[in-house]
N, C-alpha and C positions, 0 to 999 in steps of 0.2 A: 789891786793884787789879784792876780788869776788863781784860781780854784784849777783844780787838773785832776784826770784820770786818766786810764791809757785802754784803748780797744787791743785787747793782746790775738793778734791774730798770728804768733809765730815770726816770722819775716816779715811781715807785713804790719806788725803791732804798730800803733801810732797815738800819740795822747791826744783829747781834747783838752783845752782851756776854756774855764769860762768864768765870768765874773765881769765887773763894772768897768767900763772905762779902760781897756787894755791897749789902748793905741801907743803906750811907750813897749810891752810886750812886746808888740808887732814891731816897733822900730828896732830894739834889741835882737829881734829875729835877723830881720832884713840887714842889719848893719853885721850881725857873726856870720849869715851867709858871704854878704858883701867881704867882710876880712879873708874868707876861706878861698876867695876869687872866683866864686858861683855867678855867673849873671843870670838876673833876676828880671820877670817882665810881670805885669800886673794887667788882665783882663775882669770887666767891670759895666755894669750899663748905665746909660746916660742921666737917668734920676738920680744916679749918685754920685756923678762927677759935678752934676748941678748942683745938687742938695747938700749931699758930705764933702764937698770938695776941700773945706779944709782939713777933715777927719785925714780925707785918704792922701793930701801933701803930708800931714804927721806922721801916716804910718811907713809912706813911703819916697818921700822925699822928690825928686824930678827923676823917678825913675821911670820908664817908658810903660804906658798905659794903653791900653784898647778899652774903649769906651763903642759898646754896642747897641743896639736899640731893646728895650725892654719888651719881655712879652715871649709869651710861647714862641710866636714865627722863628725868634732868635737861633732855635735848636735846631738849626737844618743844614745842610750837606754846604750850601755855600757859605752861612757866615762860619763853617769849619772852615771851610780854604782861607776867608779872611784872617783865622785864630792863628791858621799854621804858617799863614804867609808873613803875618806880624811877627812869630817866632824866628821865622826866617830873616828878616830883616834885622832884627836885635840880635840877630848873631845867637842865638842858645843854643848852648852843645849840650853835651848829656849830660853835665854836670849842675843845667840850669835849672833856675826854681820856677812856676809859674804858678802866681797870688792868685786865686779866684776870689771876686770881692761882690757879693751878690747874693740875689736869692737863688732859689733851687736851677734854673733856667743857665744861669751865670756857671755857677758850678758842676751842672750836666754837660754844658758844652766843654768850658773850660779844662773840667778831670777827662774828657774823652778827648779835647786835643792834645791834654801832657800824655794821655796814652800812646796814639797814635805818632805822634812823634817825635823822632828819632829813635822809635820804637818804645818809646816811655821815658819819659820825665819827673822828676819831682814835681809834686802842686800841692800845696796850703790854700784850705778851704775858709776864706774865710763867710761866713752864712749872716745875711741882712733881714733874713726874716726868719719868724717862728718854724713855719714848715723846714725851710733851708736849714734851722739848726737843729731839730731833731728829726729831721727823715734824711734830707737827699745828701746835706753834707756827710754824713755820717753810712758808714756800710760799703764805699767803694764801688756802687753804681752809678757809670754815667753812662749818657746816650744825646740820640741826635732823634728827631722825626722826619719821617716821610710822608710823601702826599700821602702812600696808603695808611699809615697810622702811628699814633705817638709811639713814642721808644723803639722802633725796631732796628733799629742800629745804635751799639754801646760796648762799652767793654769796664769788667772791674779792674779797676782799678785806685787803691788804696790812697790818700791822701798821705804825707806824710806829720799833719798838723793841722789840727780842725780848730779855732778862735771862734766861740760865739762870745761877743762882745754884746753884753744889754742894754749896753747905751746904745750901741748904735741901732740896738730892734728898735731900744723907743723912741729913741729921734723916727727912723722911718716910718712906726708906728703912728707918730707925730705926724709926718708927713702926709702920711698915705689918709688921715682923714681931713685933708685939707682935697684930696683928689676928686 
C-alpha cells in the first residue's frame, strides 16, 4: 500500500508514492491511463530489464520499452535522438505518458526527452536507487551532458508522478553488491 504526498507547485503540483511493493499501483496507473487511450512507452537500462525483468513485465505488461546502457555516458545528445526516435516510433502524441524506470541517469534523460517532445509530454518517474528517489526524481530537473561538461543542456520539467518503490531499491541494492 503506497504512502503519498503531493510536491504542490501550483500547475505543476504532482504526488509522490512510496512504500513496499507498489508494482500493482504502477499497473493500476498504467491500465486507467491505458482505459483514457494515452499510449504509453517505458524507457529503462539494461541492469533492469535483466535483473527486474519480471518486476517491470508486472508493472507494465508488453508495453514497448527502451532499454539503454547504464552509466553517465547515457546522458548525451545521441542516446536523446535514440529516446525521441523510439517516441516517434510508438506513435506518442501529446497525450502520451513516458515511464522512466531507473536511476538518476534514466530519469535525467528520460524527463528531458518527454520535454522536448512534441514540445512536452507527460512522464512518471519511477527512481531504482536511493539518490534517484530523493534528488533527481524529484524537483523537475533534467538534462543531458556534453563533451564540455555535465548537465549543460536540460529543461524543468515536472514529473506528473514520482513511485519510489523499496522493494525495488533493495532488490537493486541487492544486486548492486553482487557487482
Amino acid at each position: 500500500m503506497a504512502e503519498s504526498f503531493t510536491v504542490n507547485l501550483g500547475e505543476r503540483t504532482y504526488p509522490i508514492w512510496f512504500g513496499a511493493d507498489l508494482s500493482a499501483e504502477v499497473r493500476a496507473k498504467v491500465a486507467e491511463l491505458s482505459a483514457a487511450g494515452r499510449k504509453i512507452a517505458v524507457v529503462t537500462d539494461r541492469n533492469l530489464v535483466t535483473q527486474q525483468a519480471a518486476e517491470l513485465r508486472t508493472m507494465f505488461g508488453e508495453l514497448p520499452v527502451l532499454a539503454l546502457e547504464p552509466g553517465e555516458a547515457t546522458k548525451s545528445l545521441t542516446e536523446l535522438g535514440r529516446v525521441l526516435d523510439f517516441l516517434a516510433a510508438q506513435r506518442i502524441d501529446r497525450t502520451g505518458v513516458l515511464f522512466a524506470v531507473g536511476g538518476g541517469v534514466i530519469g535525467d534523460l528520460a524527463g528531458f526527452a518527454a520535454a522536448a517532445y512534441l514540445r512536452g509530454i507527460d512522464f512518471i518517474q519511477i527512481p531504482t536507487t536511493l539518490l534517484a528517489m530523493v534528488d533527481s526524481s524529484v524537483g523537475g530537473k533534467t538534462g543531458l551532458n556534453l563533451p564540455a561538461g555535465k548537465n549543460l543542456v536540460g529543461a524543468f520539467h515536472q514529473p506528473k508522478l514520482v513511485v519510489a518503490d523499496l522493494d525495488t531499491l533493495e532488490l537493486a541494492t541487492a544486486l548492486h553488491s553482487y557487482w
